[in-house]
Legacy VTK file of the C-alpha trace (Angstrom):
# vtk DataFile Version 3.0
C-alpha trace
ASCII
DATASET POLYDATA
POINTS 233 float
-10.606 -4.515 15.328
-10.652 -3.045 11.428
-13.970 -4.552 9.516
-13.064 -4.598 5.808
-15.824 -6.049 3.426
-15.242 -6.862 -0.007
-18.170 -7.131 -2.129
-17.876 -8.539 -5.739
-20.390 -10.912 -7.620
-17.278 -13.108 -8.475
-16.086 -15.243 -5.953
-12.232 -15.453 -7.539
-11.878 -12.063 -7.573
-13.173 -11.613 -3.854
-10.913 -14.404 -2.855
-7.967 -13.011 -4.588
-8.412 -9.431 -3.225
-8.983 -10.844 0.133
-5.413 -12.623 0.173
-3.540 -9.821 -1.221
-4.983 -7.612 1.448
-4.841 -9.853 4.103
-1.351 -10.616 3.346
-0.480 -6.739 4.053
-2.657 -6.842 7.374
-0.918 -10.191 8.640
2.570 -8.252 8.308
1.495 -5.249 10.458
0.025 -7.171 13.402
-2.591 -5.593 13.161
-6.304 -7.040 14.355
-8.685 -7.376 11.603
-11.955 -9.283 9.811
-12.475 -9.598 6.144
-15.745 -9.995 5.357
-16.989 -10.960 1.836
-19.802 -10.329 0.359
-21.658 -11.168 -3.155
-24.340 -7.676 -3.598
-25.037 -4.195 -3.511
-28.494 -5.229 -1.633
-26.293 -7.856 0.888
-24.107 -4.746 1.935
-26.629 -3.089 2.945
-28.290 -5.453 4.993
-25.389 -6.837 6.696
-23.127 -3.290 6.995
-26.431 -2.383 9.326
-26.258 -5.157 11.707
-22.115 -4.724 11.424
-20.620 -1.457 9.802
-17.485 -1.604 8.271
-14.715 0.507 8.098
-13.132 -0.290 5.097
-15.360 -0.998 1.660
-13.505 -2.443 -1.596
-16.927 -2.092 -3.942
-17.098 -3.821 -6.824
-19.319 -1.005 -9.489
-20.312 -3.723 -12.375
-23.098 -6.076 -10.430
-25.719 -7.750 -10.952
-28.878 -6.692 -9.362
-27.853 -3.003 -7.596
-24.610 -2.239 -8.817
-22.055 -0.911 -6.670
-22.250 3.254 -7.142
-26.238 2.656 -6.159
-24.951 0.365 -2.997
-22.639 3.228 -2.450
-25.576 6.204 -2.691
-27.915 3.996 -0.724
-25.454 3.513 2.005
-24.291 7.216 1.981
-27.556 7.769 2.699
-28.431 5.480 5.379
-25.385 7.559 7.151
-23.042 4.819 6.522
-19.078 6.207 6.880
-16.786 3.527 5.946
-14.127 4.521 3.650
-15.366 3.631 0.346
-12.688 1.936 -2.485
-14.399 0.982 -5.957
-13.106 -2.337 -7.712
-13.291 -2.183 -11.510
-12.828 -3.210 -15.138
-13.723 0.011 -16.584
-12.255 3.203 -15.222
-14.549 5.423 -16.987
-16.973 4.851 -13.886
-14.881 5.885 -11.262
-15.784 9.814 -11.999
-18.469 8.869 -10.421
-17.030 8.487 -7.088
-16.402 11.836 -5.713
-20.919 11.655 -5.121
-20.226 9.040 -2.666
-16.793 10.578 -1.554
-14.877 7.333 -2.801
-11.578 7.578 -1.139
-9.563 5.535 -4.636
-10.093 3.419 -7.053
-8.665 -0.008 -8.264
-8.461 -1.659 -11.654
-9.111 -5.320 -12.552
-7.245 -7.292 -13.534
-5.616 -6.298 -9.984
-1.670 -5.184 -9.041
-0.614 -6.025 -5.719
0.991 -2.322 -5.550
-2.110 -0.866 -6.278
-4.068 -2.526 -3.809
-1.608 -2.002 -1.161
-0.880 1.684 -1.974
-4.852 1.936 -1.551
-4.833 0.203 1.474
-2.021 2.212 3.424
-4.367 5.567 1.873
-7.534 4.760 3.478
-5.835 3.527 6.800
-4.360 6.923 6.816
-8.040 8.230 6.361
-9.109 6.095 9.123
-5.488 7.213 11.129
-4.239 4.178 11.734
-0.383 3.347 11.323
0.150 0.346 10.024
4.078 -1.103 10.650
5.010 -1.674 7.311
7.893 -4.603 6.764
10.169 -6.095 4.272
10.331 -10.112 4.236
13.856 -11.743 3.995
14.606 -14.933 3.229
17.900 -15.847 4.685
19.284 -19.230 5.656
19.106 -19.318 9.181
14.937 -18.957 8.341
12.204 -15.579 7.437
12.292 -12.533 9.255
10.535 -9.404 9.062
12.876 -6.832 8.773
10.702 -3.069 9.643
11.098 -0.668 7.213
10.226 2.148 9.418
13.690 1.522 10.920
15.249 1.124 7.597
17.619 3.920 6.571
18.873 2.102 3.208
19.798 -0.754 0.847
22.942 -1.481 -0.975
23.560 -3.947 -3.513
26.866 -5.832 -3.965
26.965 -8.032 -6.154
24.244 -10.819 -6.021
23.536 -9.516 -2.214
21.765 -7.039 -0.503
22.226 -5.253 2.672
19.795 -3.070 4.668
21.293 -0.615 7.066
18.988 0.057 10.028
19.739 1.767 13.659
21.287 -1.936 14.264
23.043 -4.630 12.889
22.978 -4.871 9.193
20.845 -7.813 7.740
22.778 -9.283 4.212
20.562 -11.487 2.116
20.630 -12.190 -1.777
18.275 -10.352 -3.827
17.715 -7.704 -6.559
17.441 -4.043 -5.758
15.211 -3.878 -8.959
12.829 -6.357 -7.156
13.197 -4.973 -3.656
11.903 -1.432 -4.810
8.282 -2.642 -6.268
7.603 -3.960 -2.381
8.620 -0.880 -0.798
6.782 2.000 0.103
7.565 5.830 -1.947
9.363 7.039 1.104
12.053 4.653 -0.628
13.819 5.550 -3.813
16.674 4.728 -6.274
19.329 6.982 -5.725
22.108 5.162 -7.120
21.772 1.941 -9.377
23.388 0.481 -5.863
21.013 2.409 -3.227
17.543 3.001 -1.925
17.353 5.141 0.122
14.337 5.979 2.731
13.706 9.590 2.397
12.527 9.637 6.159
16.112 9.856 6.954
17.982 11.881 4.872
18.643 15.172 5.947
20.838 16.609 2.996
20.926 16.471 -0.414
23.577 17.713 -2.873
24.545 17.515 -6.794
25.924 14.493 -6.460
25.361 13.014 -2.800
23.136 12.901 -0.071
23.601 12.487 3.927
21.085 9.747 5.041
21.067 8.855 8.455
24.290 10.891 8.740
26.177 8.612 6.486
26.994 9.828 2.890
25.613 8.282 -0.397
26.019 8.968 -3.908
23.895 10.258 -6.329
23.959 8.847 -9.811
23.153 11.431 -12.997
20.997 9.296 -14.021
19.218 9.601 -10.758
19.699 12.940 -9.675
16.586 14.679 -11.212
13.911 12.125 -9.885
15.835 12.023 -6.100
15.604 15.682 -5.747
11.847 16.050 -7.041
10.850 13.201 -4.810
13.105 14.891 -1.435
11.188 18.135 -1.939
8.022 16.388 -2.474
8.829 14.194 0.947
9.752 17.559 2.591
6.558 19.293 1.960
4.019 16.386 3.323
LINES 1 234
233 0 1 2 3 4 5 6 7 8 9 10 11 12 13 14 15 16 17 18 19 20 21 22 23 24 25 26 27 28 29 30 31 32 33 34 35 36 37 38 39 40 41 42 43 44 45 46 47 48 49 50 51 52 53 54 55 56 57 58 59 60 61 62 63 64 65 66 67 68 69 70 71 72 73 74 75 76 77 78 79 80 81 82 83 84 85 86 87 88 89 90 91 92 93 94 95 96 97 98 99 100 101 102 103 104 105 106 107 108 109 110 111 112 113 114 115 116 117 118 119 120 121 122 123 124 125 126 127 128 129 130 131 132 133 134 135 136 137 138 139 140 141 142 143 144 145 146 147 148 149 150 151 152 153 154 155 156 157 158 159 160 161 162 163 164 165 166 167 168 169 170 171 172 173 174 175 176 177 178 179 180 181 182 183 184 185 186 187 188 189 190 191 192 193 194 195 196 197 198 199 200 201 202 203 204 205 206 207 208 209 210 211 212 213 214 215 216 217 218 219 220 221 222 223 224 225 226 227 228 229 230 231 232
């Protein structure tokens, strides 16, 4: 099971970092426990008796602040995968004494914290399923992006083309792209395309998933840094 603890001296922000990022665990399936915690000198004492894997530190405290919970655990010999939670990004130049994986700004974006969140599960080497929820009128379903090769927009609907059948549904391409991960990008003011399948790219196409998609002007320069950036990872 992953242990995350979030420790923050205010309760609203604890709670709303603990829904945003147990929203993202509930869509992997993955097995987890959230743990929250109000002190530098409570993290200590309780990441003893139960280490956790995953830390979202809060630096501005009361009492010990957050980098001297993080030196004090570093220390102690304590691992986790450290992520520091604050108002003031000056202090996060601090981080690379404790070897802070990232850092996260308040007031928070949910594309922040999941971005962060993918990162250190990638640290820890786990592969989290990632999924896109649609909202159709037969009901919700989770539609897996991993076996997404693209979206199209036409008109006031959307379709994503997988290995399958193709799942229609009304939405805004606009929208769709600020959930998705940055193997996905705008190709076309009608496509997204995941990067993980195209194979080909040309001046004004690309092959994705053997099929053939344009390649707007507008789009060309930004879809053929971020291919060459997908193909060296």
């Amino acid at each position: 099971m992953l242990e995350i603890t979030i420790c923050d001296d205010e309760k609203k922000l604890r709670n709303d970092l603990h829904h945003i990022i147990g929203m993202q665990l509930d869509l992997s399936g993955m097995e987890y426990r959230i743990t929250e915690m109000e002190s530098g000198e409570e993290l200590l004492r309780k990441n003893g008796e139960r280490p956790a894997d995953i830390i979202f530190l809060d630096i501005e405290m009361g009492g010990m602040n957050g980098m001297e919970a993080a030196k004090a655990l570093r220390k102690a010999g304590g691992n986790a995968i450290l992520v520091f939670v604050t108002a003031y990004p000056d202090f996060v130049f601090h981080g690379y004494e404790v070897k802070a994986l990232n850092y996260i700004l308040k007031p928070y974006e949910d594309k922040k914290i999941r971005e962060v969140l993918d990162q250190a599960l990638q640290e820890l080497d786990i592969q989290a399923e990632k999924y896109y929820i649609v909202e159709q009128k037969a009901g919700t379903c989770r539609l897996p992006l991993r076996e997404t090769r693209y979206f199209v927009s036409e008109g006031r609907k959307v379709t994503a083309v997988t290995g399958g059948e193709p799942i229609t549904f009304y939405g805004k391409l606009g929208e769709i792209e600020t959930e998705l991960p940055d193997t996905f990008i705008r190709c076309h003011n009608r496509y997204l395309v995941n990067l993980s399948y195209v194979t080909k790219l040309e001046n004004a196409s690309l092959l994705c998933g053997g099929e053939k998609i344009a390649v707007s002007r507008s789009c060309a320069q930004e879809t053929a840094a971020a291919f060459a950036r997908f193909m060296l990872r």
